[in-house]
PyMOL Python script that loads the backbone (N, CA, C, O; Angstrom):
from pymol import cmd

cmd.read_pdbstr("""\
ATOM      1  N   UNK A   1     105.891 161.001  89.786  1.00  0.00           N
ATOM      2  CA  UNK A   1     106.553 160.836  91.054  1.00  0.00           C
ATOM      3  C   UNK A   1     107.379 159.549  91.070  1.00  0.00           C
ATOM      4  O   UNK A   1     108.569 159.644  91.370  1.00  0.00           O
ATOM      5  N   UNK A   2     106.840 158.313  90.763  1.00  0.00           N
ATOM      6  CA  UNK A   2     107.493 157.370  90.353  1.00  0.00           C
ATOM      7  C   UNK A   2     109.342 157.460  89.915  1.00  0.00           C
ATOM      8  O   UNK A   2     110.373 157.043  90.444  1.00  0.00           O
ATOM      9  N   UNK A   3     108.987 158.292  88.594  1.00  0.00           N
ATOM     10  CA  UNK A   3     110.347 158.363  87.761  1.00  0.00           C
ATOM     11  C   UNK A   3     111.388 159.460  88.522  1.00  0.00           C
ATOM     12  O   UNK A   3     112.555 159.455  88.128  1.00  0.00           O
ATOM     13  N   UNK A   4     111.068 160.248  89.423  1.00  0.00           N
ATOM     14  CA  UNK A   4     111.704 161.697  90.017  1.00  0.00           C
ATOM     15  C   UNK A   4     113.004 160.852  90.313  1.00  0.00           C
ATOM     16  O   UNK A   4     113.999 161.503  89.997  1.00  0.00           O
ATOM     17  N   UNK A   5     113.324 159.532  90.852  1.00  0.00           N
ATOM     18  CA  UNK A   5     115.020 159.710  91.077  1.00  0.00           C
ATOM     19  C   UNK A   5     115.790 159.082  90.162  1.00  0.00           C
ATOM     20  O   UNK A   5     116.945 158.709  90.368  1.00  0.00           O
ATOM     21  N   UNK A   6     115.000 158.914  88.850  1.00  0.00           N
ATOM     22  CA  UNK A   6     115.747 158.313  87.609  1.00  0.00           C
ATOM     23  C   UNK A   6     115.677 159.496  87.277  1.00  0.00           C
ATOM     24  O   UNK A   6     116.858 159.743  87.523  1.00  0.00           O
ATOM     25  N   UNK A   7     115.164 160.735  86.813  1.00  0.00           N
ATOM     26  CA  UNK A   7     115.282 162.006  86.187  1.00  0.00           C
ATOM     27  C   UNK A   7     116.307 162.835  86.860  1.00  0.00           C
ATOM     28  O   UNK A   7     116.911 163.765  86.327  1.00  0.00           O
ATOM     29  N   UNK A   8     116.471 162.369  88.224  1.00  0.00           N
ATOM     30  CA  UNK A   8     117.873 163.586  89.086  1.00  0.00           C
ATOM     31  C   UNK A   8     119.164 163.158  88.362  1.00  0.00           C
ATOM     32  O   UNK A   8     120.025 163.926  87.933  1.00  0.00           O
ATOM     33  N   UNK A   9     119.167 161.439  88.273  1.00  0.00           N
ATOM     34  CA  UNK A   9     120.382 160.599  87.897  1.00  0.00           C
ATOM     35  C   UNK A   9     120.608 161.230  86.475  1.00  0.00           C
ATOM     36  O   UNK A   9     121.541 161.967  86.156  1.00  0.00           O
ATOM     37  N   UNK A  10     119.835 160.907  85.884  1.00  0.00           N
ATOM     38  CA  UNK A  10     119.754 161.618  84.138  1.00  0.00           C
ATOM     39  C   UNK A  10     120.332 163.229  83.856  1.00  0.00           C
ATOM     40  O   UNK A  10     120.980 163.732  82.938  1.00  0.00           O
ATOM     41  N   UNK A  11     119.837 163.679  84.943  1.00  0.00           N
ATOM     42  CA  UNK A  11     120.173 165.043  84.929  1.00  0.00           C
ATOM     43  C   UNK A  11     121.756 165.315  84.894  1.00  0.00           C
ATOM     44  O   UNK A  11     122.431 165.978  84.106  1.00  0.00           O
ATOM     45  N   UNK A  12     122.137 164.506  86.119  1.00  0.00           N
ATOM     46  CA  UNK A  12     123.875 164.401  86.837  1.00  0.00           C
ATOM     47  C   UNK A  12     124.459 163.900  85.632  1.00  0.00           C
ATOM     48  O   UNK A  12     125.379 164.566  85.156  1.00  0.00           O
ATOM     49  N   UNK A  13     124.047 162.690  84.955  1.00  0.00           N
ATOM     50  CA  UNK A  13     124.712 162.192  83.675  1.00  0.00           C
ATOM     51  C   UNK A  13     125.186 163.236  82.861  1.00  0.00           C
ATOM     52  O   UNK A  13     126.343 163.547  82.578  1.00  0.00           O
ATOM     53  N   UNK A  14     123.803 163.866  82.434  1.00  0.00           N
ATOM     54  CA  UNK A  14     124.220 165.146  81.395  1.00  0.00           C
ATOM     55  C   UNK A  14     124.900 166.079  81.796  1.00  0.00           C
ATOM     56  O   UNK A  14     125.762 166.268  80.937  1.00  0.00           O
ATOM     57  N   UNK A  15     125.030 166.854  82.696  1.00  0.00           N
ATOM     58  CA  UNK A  15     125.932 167.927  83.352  1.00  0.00           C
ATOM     59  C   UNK A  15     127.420 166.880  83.093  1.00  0.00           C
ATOM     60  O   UNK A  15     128.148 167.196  82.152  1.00  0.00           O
ATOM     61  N   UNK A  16     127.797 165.677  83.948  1.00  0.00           N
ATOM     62  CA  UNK A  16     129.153 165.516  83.858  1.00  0.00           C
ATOM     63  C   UNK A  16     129.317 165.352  82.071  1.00  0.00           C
ATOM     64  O   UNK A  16     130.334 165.912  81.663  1.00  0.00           O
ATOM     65  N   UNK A  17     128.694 164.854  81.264  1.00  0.00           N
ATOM     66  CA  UNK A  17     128.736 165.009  79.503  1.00  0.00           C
ATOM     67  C   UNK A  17     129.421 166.489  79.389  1.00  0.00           C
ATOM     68  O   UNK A  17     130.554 166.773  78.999  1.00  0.00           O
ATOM     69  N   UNK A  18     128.521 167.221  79.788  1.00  0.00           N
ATOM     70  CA  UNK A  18     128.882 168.621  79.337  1.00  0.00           C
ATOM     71  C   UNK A  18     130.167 168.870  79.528  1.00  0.00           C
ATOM     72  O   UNK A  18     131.077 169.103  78.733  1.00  0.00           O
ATOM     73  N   UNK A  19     130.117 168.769  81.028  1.00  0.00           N
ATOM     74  CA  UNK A  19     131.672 169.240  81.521  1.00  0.00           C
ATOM     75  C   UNK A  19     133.074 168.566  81.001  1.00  0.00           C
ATOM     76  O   UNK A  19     134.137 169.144  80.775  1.00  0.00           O
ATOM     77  N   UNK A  20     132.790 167.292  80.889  1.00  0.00           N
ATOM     78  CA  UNK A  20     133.861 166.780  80.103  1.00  0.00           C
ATOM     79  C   UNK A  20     134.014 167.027  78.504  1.00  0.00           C
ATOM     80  O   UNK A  20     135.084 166.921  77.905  1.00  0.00           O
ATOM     81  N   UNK A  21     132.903 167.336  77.975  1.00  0.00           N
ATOM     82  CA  UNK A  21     133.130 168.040  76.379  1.00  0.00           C
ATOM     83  C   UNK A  21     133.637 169.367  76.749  1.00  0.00           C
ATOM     84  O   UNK A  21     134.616 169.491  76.011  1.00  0.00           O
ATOM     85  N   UNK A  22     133.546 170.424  77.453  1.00  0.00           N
ATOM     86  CA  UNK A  22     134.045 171.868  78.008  1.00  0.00           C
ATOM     87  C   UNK A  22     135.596 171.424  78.282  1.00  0.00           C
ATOM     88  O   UNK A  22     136.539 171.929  77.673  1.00  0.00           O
ATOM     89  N   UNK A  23     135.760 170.183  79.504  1.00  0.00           N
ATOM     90  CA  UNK A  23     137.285 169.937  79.348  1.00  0.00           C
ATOM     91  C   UNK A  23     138.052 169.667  78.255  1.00  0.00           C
ATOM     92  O   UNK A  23     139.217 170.026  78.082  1.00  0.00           O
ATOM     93  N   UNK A  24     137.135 168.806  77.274  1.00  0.00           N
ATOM     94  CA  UNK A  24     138.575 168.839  76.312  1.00  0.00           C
ATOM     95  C   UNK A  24     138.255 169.586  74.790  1.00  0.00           C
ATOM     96  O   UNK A  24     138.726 169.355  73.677  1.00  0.00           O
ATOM     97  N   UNK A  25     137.393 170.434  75.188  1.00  0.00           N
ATOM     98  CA  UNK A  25     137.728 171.863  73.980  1.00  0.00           C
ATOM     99  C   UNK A  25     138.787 172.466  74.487  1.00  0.00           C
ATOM    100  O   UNK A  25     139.725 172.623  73.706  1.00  0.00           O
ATOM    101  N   UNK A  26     138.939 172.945  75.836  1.00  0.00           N
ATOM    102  CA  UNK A  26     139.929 173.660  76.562  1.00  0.00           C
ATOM    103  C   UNK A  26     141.535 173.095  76.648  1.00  0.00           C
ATOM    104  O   UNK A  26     142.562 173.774  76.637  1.00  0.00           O
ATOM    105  N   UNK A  27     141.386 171.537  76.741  1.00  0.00           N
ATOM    106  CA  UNK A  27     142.313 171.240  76.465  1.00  0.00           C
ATOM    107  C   UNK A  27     142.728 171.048  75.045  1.00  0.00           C
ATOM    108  O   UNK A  27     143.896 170.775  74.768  1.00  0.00           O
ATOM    109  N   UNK A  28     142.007 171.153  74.339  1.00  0.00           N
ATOM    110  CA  UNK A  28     142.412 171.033  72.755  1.00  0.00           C
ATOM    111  C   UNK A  28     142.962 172.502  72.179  1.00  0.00           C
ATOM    112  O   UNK A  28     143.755 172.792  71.282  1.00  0.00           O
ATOM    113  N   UNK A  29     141.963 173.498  73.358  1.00  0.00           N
ATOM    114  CA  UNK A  29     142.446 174.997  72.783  1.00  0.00           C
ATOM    115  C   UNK A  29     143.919 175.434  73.390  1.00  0.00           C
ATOM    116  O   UNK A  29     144.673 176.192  72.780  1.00  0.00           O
ATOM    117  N   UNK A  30     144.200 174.899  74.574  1.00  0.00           N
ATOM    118  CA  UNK A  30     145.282 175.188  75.223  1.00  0.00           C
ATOM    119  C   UNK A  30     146.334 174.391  74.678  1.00  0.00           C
ATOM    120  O   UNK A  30     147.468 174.797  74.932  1.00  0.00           O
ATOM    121  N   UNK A  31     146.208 173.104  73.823  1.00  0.00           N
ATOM    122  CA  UNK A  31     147.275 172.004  73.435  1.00  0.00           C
ATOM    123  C   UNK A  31     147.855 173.427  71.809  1.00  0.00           C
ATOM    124  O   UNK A  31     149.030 173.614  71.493  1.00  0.00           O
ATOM    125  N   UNK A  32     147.003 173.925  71.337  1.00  0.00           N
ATOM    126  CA  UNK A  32     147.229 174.936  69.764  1.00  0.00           C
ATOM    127  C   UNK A  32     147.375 175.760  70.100  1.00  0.00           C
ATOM    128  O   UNK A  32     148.454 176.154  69.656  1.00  0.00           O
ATOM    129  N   UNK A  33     146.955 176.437  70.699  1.00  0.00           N
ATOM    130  CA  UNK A  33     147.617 178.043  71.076  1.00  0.00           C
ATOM    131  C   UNK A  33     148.962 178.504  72.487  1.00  0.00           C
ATOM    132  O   UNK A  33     149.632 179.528  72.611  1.00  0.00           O
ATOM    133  N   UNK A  34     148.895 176.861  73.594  1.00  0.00           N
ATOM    134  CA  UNK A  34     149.943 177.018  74.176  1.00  0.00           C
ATOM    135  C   UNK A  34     151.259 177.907  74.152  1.00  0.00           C
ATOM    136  O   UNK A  34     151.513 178.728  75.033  1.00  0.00           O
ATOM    137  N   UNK A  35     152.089 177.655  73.029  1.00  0.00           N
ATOM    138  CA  UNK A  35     152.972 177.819  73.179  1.00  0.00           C
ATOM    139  C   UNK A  35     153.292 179.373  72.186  1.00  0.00           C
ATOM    140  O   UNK A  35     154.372 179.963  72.165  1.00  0.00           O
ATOM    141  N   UNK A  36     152.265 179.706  71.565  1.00  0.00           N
ATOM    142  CA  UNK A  36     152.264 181.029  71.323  1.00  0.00           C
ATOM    143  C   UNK A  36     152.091 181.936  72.080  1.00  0.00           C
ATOM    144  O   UNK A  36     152.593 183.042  71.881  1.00  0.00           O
ATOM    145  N   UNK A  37     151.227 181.615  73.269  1.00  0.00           N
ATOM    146  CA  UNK A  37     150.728 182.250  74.531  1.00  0.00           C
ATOM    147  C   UNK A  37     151.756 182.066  75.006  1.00  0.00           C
ATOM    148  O   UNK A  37     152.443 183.012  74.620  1.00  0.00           O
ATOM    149  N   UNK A  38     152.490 181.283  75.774  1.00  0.00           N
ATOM    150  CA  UNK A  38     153.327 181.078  76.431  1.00  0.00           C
ATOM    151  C   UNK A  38     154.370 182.131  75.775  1.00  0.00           C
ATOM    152  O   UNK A  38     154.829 182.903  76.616  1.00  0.00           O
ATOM    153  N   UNK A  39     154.789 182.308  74.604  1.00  0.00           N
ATOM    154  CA  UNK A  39     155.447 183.333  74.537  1.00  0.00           C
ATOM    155  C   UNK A  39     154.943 185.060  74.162  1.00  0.00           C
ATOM    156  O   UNK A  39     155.687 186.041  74.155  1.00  0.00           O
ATOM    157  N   UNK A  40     154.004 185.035  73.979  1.00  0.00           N
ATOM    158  CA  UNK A  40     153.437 185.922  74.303  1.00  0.00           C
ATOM    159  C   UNK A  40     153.657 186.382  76.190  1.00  0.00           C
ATOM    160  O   UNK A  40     153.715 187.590  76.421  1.00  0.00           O
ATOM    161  N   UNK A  41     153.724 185.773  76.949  1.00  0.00           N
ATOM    162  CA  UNK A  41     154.031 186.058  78.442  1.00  0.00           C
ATOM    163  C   UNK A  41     155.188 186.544  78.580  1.00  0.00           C
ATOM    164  O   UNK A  41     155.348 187.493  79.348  1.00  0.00           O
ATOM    165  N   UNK A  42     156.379 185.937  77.782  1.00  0.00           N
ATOM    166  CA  UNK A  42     157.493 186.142  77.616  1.00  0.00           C
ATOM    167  C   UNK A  42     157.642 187.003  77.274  1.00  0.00           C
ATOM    168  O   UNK A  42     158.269 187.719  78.055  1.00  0.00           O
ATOM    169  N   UNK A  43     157.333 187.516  76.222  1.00  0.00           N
ATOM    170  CA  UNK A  43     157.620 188.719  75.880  1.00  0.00           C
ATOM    171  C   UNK A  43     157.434 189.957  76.879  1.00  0.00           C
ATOM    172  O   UNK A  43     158.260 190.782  77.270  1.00  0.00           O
ATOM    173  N   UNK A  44     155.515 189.751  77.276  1.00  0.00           N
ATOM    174  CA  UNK A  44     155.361 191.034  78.029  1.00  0.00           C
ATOM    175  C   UNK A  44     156.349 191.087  79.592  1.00  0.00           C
ATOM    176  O   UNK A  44     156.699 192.078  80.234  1.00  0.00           O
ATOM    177  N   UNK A  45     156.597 189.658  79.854  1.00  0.00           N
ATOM    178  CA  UNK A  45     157.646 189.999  81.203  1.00  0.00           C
ATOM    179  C   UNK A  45     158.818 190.429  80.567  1.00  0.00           C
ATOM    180  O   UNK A  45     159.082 191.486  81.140  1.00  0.00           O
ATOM    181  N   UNK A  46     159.690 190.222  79.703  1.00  0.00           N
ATOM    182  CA  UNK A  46     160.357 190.752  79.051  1.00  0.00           C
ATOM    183  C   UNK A  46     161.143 191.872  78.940  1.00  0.00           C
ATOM    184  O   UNK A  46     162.356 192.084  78.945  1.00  0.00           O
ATOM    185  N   UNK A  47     159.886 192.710  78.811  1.00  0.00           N
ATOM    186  CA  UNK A  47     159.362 193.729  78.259  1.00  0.00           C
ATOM    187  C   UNK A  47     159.395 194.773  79.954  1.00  0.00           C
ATOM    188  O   UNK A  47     159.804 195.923  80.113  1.00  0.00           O
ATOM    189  N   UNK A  48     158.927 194.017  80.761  1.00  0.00           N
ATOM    190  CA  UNK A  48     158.553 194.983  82.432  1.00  0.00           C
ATOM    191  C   UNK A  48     160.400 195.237  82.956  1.00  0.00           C
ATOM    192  O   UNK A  48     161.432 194.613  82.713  1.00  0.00           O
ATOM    193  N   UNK A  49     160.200 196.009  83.458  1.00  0.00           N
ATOM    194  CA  UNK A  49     161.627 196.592  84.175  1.00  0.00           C
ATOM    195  C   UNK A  49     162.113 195.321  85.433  1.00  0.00           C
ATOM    196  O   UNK A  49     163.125 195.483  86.115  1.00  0.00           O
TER     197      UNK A  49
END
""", "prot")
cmd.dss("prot")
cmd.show_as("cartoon", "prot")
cmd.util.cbc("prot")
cmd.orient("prot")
């Protein structure tokens, strides 16, 4: 009981860790495949009447 609001804090630490390693896979995946995707869009609008 003692330790319960150092273990909530610990908890919050690790979740924002996570989330910021999740942000920059995503941004690392979106910085390499960007602009192939991006034309990939192109194309399929392109492509629509």
């Amino acid at each position: 009981m003692l330790f319960s609001p150092a273990e909530k804090g610990q908890g919050l630490v690790e979740y924002a860790i996570i989330i910021a390693l999740v942000a920059i896979v995503v941004v690392v995946v979106v910085g390499a495949f960007g602009s192939k995707t991006g034309d990939t869009f192109s194309a399929i609008n392109n492509s629509l009447p």
